[in-house]
C-alpha positions in Angstrom: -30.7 29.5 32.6 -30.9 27.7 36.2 -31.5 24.3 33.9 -30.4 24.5 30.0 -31.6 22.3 27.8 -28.3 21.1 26.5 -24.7 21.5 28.0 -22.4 19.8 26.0 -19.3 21.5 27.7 -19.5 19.4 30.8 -18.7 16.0 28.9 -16.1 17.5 27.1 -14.6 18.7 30.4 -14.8 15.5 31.7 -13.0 13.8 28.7 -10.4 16.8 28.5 -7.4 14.9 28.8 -8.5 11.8 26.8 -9.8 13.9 24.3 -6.4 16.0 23.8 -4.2 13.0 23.5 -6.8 11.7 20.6 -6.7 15.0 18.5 -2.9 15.5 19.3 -2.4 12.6 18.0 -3.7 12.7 14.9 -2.5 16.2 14.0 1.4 15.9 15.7 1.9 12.1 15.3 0.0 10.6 12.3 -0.6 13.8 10.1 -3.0 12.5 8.4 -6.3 14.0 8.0 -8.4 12.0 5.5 -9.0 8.2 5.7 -6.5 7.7 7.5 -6.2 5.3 10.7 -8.1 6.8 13.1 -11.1 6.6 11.2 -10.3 2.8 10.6 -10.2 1.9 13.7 -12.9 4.2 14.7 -15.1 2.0 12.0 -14.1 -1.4 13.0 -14.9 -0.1 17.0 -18.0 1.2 15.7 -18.8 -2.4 14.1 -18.1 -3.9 17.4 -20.0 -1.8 19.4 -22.9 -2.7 16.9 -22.8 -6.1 16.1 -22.0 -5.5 12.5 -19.4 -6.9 10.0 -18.9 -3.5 8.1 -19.2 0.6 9.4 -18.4 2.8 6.5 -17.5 6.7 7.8 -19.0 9.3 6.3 -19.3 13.3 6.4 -23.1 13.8 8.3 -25.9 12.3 8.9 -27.5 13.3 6.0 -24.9 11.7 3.7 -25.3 8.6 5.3 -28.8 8.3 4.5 -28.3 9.5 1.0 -25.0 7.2 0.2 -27.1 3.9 1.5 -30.3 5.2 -0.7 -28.0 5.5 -3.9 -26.2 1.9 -3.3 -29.5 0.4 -3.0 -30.4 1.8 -6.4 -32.6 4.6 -5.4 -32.7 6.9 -8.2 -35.1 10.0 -9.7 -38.2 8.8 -10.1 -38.6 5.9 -7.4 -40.4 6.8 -4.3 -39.4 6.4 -0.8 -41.7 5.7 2.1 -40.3 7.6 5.5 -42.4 9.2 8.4 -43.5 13.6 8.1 -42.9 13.9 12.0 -38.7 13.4 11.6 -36.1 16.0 11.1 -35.7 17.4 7.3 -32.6 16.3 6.6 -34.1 12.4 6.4 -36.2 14.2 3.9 -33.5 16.3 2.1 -31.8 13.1 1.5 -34.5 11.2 -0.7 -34.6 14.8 -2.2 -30.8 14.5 -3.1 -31.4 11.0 -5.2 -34.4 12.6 -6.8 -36.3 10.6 -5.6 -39.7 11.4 -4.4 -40.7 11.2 -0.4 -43.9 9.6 0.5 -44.8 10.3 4.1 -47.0 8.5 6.4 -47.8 8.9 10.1 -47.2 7.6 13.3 -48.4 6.0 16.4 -48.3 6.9 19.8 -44.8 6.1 20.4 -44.1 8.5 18.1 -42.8 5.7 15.4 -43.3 4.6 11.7 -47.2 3.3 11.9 -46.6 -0.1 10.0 -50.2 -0.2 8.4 -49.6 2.8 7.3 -46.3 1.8 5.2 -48.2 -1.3 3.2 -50.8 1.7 2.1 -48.2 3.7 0.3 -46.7 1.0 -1.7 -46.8 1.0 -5.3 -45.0 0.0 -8.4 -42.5 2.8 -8.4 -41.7 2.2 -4.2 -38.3 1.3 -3.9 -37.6 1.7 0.1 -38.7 2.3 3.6 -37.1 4.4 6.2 -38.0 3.7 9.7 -36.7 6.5 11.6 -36.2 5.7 15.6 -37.4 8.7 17.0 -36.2 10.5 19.9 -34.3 7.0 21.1 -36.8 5.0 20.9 -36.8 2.1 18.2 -39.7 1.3 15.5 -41.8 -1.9 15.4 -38.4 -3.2 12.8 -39.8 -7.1 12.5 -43.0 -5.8 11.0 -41.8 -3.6 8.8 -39.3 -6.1 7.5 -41.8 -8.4 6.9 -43.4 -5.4 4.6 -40.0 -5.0 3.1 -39.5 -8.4 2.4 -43.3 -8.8 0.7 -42.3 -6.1 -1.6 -38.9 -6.5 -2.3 -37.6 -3.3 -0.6 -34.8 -1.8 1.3 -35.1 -0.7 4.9 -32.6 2.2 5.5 -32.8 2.7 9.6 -31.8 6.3 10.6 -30.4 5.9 13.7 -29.4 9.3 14.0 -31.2 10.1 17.7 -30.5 6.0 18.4 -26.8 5.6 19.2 -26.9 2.4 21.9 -30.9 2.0 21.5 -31.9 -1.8 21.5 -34.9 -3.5 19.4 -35.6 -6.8 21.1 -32.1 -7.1 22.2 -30.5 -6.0 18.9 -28.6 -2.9 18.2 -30.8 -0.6 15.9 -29.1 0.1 12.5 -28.2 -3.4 12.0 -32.1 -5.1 11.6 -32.3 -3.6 8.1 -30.2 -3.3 5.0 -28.9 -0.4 6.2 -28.5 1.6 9.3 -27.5 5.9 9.1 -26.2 7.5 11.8 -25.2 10.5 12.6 -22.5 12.1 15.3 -23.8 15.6 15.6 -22.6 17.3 18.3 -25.8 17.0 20.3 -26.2 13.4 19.6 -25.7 10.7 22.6 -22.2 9.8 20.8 -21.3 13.2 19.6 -18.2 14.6 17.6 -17.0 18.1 17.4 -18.9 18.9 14.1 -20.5 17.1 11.8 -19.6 13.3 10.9 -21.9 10.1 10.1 -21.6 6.3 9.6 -23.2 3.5 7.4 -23.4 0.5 8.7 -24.1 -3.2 6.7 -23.5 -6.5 6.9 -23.0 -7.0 3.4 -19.2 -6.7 2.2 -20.6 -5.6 -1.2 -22.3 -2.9 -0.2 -19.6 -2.0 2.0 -17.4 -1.8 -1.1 -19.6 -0.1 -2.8 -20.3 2.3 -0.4 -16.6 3.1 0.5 -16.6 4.1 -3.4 -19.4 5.9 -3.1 -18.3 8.3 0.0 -14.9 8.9 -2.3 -15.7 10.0 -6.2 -16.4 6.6 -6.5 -12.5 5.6 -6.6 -11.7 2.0 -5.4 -8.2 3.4 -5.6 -6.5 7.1 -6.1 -7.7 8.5 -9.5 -9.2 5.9 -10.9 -13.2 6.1 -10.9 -15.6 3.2 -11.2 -18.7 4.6 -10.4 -20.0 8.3 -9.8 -19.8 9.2 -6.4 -19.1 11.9 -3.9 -17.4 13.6 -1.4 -18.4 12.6 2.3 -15.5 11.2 4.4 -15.2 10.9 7.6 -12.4 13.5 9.3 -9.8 11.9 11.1 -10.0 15.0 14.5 -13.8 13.4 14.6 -13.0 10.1 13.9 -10.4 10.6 17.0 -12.7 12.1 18.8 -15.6 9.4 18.2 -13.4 6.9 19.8 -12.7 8.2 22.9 -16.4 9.0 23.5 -17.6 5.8 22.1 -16.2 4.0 25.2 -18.5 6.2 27.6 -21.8 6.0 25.4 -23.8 3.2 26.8 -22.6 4.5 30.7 -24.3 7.9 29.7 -27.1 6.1 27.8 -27.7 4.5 31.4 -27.4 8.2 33.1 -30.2 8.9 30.7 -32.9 6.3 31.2 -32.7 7.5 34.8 -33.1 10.7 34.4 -35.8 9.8 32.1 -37.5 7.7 34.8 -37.3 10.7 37.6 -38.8 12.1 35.2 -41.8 9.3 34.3 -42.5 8.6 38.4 -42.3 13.0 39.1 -44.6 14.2 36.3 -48.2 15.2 36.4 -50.5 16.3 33.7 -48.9 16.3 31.0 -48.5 13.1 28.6 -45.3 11.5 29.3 -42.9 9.2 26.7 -44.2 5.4 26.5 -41.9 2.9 26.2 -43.1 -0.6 24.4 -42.0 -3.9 25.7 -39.2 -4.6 23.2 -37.7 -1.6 23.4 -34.6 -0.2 25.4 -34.9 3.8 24.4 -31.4 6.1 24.8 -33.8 8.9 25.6 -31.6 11.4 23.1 -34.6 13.2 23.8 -36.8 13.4 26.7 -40.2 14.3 25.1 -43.7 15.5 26.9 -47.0 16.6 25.3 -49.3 19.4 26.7 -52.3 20.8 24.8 -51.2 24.1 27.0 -47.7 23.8 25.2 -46.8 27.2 24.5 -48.1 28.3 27.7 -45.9 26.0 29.4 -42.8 26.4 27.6 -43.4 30.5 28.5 -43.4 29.5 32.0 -40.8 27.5 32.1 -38.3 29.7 30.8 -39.3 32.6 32.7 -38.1 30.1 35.8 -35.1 29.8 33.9 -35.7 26.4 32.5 -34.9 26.1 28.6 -37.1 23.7 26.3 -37.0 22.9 22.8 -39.7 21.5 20.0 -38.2 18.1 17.9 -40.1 19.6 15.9 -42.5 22.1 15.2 -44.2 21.6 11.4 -44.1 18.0 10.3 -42.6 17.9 6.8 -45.8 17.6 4.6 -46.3 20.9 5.9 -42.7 22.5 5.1 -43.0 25.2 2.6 -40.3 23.6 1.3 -42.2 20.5 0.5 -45.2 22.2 0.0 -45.9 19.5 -2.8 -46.3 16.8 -0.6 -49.9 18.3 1.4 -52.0 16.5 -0.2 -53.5 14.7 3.0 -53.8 15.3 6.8 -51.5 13.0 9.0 -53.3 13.5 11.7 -51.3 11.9 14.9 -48.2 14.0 13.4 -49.7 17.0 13.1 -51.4 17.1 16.6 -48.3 15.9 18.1 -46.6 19.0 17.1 -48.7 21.2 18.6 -48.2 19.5 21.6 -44.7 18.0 22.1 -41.8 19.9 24.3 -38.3 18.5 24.8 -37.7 18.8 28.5 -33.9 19.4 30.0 -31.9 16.2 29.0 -28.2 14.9 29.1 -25.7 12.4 31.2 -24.6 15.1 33.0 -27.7 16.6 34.2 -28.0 16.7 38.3 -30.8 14.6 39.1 -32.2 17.3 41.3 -32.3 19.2 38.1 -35.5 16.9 36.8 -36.8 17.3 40.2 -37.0 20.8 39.2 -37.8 20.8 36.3 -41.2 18.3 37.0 -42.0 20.4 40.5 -42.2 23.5 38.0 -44.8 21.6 35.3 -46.5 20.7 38.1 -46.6 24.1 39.6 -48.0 25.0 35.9 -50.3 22.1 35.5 -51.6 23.2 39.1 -52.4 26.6 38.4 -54.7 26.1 35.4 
C-alpha cells in the first residue's frame, strides 16, 4: 500500500536499541519472567504517568475489565450498563462474570449517551462502563453523578485512551476503576497482549493483585478464587521504554488529526468537545457512500479499516440482546471508516490521503 493503515515496525525501529537493552535485560540479567521487577516498576511508572496511587498489571485488556468487574462484586445475575458501538471484548468481559450486558447508545461524539444510562437502571444494575472511544473521553462527571445516585461502579475502559485527558484529568482514574489495554496497536503498545488496572483504593488494589494470581496473597496459599492474568515481565520491559515516548506521539497524533480536520471535504469528520483532549488512537470519518469510498481508496493504495462494523446487540453471538434498535450506533456503522493513522505517519501522507476523498467526494 502507498499509505497503510497501521505500521507498527517504524516505532519499533526507532526504539531498537532501547528496546533490546529492556528485553535483554530481563531475560540475561534478572531471569525472571513472572512478577518480577520489571513489571513493578513498570506499575508504579504507570501510576505516575496517571496520577494514580495503585496500577495492578494484568494479562489483556479484557482481563482487566473483567478482574475490576469481579472485585466490585459483579457476579451472575447482576447487569452491567456499557455502550453496543465498542469492541466485543468489553462485552465478553461482563459475559465472563455472568453477568448480563445491557447496552445503550451514543451520541455524536461517538460516547456513552448519559440519559440513556439512567434509563437502564434497575434493581439488579450493579455498574456502568463508559468506554472512551477511539481517544476521545465520555461526558465522566455526569455519569458519576448517575453512579453515585445509584450506588454503582464506574469501570472506564481506557483501552483506545492511553494519555487522553477529561477536563485535565487522566482517563481511567475519574471512576472506580480504569482498564487498559497495551495491544500491540494501542498508542502505548507491547509486543503481545498485556493490560493494567488502575485504582486509588489500596484495597482494591490488594484485592485485585489476588485476583490476577489464584487469588494468593502469598505462594500457595489461596484467600479468594481468582485467576491467571499477570502481566509478563518481556512486556512489562517493553511498556517502559515506550511509556516515556507516549504523550510525544500522542502529540504527533492530534496533528495529523488536525491536517486531517482543516484538508477534509464531504465527509463527516471526528468532533472534539471542549473538555476533551482526544489521543486520536483512531482517526474516524463517516460517509453514507462508505463502502464506495473505502473501494476507492484502496485501489489508490490507501488501506482503511471499520472500528467496527455490527454494533454488539447485533452480534450473532449476542443475538439475545436485539430486543431494541440503537439507532445512532447502528447508523454510525454503516458509515464510519478509520482513515491512515500513527506517530509515524508523514504528514504528506494525510495530504494524500484527504486529496484522494476529495477526489472521491468530487466525482459523485
Amino acid at each position: 500500500m502507498a499509505v497503510q493503515y497501521l505500521n507498527l515496525k517504524e516505532q519499533s525501529l526507532s526504539l531498537k536499541e532501547e528496546l533490546k537493552t529492556a528485553i535483554n535485560r530481563v531475560i540475561f540479567k534478572n531471569s525472571m519472567f513472572i512478577l518480577g521487577s520489571e513489571g513493578k516498576s513498570f506499575e508504579k511508572e504507570f501510576s505516575a504517568y496517571c496520577g494514580v496511587n495503585h496500577s495492578i498489571g494484568v494479562g489483556n485488556g479484557t482481563d482487566a475489565i473483567y478482574l475490576a468487574l469481579l472485585a466490585a462484586g459483579v457476579k451472575a445475575g447482576d447487569e452491567v450498563i456499557t455502550v453496543t458501538n465498542t469492541a466485543i471484548p468489553t462485552v465478553s468481559a461482563i459475559s465472563m462474570t455472568y453477568a448480563n450486558p445491557i447496552l445503550v447508545d451514543v451520541d455524536k461524539y461517538y460516547q456513552m449517551d448519559p440519559e440513556k444510562v439512567e434509563e437502564k437502571i434497575t434493581s439488579k444494575t450493579k455498574a456502568i462502563i463508559p468506554v472512551h472511544l477511539y481517544g476521545h473521553p465520555t461526558d465522566m462527571d455526569h455519569i458519576m453523578e448517575i453512579a453515585k445516585k445509584h450506588n454503582l461502579k464506574v469501570i472506564e475502559d481506557c483501552a483506545q485512551a492511553h494519555g487522553t485527558l477529561y477536563k485535565g484529568k487522566q482517563v481511567g482514574t475519574l471512576g472506580d476503576y480504569g482498564a487498559f489495554s497495551f495491544y500491540p496497536s494501542k498508542n502505548l503498545g507491547a509486543f503481545g497482549d498485556a493490560g493494567m488496572i488502575i485504582t486509588n483504593s489500596k484495597e482494591e488494589a490488594e484485592s485485585l493483585k489476588m485476583l490476577r494470581n489464584y487469588g494468593q496473597k502469598e505462594r500457595y496459599y489461596c484467600y479468594r478464587r481468582g485467576v491467571n492474568s499477570r502481566l509478563d515481565e518481556i512486556q512489562a520491559a517493553i511498556l517502559r521504554v515506550k511509556l516515556k515516548h507516549v504523550d510525544s506521539w500522542n502529540k504527533n497524533r492530534r496533528k495529523l488529526a488536525k491536517i486531517y480536520n482543516e484538508s477534509l471535504k464531504n465527509v463527516i469528520t471526528p468532533l472534539e468537545k471542549d473538555y476533551a483532549k482526544s489521543n486520536y488512537h483512531l482517526y474516524v470519518i463517516r460517509s453514507s457512500k462508505r463502502d464506495k469510498l473505502r473501494e476507492f481508496l484502496a485501489k489508490n493504495k490507501i488501506s482503511t479499516e471499520i472500528h467496527y462494523p455490527v454494533p454488539i446487540h447485533k452480534q450473532e453471538g449476542y443475538s439475545e440482546l436485539n430486543q431494541e434498535t440503537l439507532p445512532n450506533s447502528e447508523k454510525f456503522a454503516k458509515e464510519i471508516i478509520s482513515l491512515p493513522m500513527y506517530p509515524e505517519l508523514k504528514e504528506e501522507k494525510v495530504k494524500e490521503v484527504a486529496d484522494y476523498i476529495n477526489k472521491f467526494g468530487g466525482e459523485q
